[in-house]
C-alpha positions in Angstrom: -3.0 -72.2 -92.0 -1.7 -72.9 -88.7 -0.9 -70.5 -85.8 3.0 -70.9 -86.6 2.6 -70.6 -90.0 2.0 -67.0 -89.1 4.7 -67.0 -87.2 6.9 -67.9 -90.1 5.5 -65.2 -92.0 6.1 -62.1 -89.7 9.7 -63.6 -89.2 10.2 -64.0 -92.7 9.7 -60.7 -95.0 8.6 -63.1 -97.6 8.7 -60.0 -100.1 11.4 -58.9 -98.8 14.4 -61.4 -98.2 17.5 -59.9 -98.8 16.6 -57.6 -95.6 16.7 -60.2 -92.8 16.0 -57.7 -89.6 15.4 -60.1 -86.6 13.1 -59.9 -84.3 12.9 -60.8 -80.9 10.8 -62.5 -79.1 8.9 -59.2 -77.9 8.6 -57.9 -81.2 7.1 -61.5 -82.3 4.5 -62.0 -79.5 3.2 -58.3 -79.8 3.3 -58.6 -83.9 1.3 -61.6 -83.4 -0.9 -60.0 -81.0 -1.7 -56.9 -83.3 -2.1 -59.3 -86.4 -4.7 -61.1 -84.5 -6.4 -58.2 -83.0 -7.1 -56.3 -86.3 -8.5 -59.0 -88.0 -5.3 -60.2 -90.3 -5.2 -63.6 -88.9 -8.3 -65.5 -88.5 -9.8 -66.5 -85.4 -9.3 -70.4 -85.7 -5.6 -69.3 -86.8 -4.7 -67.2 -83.7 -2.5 -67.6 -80.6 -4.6 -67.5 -77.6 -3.4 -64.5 -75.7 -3.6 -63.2 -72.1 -2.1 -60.2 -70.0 0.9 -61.2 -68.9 3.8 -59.2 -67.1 4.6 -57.4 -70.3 1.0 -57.1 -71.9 -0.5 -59.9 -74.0 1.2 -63.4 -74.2 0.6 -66.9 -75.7 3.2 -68.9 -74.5 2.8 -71.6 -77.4 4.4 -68.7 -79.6 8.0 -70.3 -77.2 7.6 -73.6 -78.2 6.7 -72.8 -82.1 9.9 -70.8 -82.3 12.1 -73.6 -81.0 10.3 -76.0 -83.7 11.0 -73.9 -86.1 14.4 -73.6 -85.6 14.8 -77.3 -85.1 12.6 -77.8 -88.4 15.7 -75.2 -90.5 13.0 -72.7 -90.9 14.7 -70.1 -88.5 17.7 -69.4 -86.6 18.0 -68.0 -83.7 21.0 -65.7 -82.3 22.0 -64.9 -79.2 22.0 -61.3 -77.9 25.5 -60.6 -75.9 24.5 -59.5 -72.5 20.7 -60.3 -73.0 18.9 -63.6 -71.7 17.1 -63.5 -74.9 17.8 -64.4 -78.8 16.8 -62.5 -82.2 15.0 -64.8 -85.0 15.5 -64.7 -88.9 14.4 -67.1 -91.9 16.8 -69.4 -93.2 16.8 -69.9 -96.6 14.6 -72.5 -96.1 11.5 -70.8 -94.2 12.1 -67.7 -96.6 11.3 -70.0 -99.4 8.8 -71.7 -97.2 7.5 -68.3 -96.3 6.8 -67.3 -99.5 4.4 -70.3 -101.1 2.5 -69.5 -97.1 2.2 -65.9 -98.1 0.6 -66.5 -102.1 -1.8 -68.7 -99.7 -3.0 -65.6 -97.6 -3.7 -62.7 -100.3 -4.1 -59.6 -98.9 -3.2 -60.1 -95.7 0.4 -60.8 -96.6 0.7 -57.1 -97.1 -0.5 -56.3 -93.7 1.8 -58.6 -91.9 4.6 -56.9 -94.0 3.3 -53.6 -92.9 3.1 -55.0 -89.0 6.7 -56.3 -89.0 7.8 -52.7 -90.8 5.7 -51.2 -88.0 7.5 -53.4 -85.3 10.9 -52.8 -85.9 10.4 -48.8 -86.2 9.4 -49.0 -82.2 11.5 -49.1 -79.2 10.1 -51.2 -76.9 9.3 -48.5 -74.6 7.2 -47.4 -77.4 5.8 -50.2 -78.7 4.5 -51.4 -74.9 2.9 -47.8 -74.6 1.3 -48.0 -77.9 -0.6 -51.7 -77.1 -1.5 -50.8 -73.7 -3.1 -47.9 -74.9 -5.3 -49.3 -77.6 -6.0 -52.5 -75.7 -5.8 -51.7 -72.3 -6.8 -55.2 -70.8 -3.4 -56.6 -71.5 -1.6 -54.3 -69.3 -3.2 -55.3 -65.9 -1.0 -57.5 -64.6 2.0 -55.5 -66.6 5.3 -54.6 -64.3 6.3 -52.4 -66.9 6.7 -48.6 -65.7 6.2 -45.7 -68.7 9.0 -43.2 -68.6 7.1 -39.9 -68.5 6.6 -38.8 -72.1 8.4 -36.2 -73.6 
C-alpha cells in the first residue's frame, strides 16, 4: 500500500459508510501521525513527519488530498468563515476504501478506532493529547494550552 492509500482509509469509514463525518485537514495529518507512530501503518507506508507550527506535519498529506479529490475518491467542502475544507469518501473511494481495507487485516480496525478517536477531540484537546505523548513535535508549535480545568 501506498502512503495515500492510508489516507483513503482514515477518510473513508470503510465499515462504516452511511456515517460520512469529515475530517479536516488537522484531524487527517494527526490521524495519520498516531496511525504511524503506534505501529498501524508500516514504516515504508508512512508520511514522513516533522514538528511543525501545530505538532507533527508531512506536507505530502496536501498534495494527496487534492489527488484524491481530482481522482473522485473524496470531496472536499468548504468551511464558512474558515480558510480550510472538511474531506469525505465519495461513493467511489468508499467502495475503493473498502477492497484497501480486506488488504490490511487487523489494522483496519485500528484505523477505525483512530478516526472514532479523532472526531471525539476538540482540537484543543487533541493538540494537548499528542504533545504530550510525543513531545518532539511540539517544539516549534505556536499553539498556547488554555489552562486545564
Amino acid at each position: 500500500m501506498k502512503p495515500s492509500d492510508w489516507l483513503l482509509l482514515l477518510i473513508a469509514d470503510a465499515d462504516n459508510p452511511d456515517v460520512r463525518s469529515p475530517l479536516d485537514p488537522v484531524r487527517i495529518m494527526k490521524g495519520l501521525f498516531l496511525l504511524a507512530q503506534e505501529g498501524t501503518i508500516p514504516r515504508q507506508e508512512q508520511y514522513d513527519f516533522s514538528a511543525y507550527a501545530y505538532g507533527p506535519v508531512a506536507f505530502d498529506v496536501y498534495a494527496d488530498i487534492e489527488h484524491l479529490c481530482k481522482a473522485g475518491l473524496v470531496s472536499g467542502a468548504a468551511v464558512p468563515g474558515r480558510t480550510w475544507s472538511v474531506y469525505a469518501p465519495t461513493a467511489e473511494g468508499t467502495e475503493r476504501a473498502r477492497a484497501l481495507a480486506a488488504g490490511v487485516g487487523h489494522r483496519g480496525a485500528r484505523v477505525r478506532e483512530a478516526r472514532e478517536y479523532l472526531l471525539t477531540r476538540s482540537f484543543v484537546a487533541l493538540l494537548r493529547d499528542i504533545y504530550d505523548r510525543y513531545p518532539q513535535y511540539a517544539v516549534n508549535t505556536v499553539m498556547e494550552f488554555p489552562p486545564s480545568p
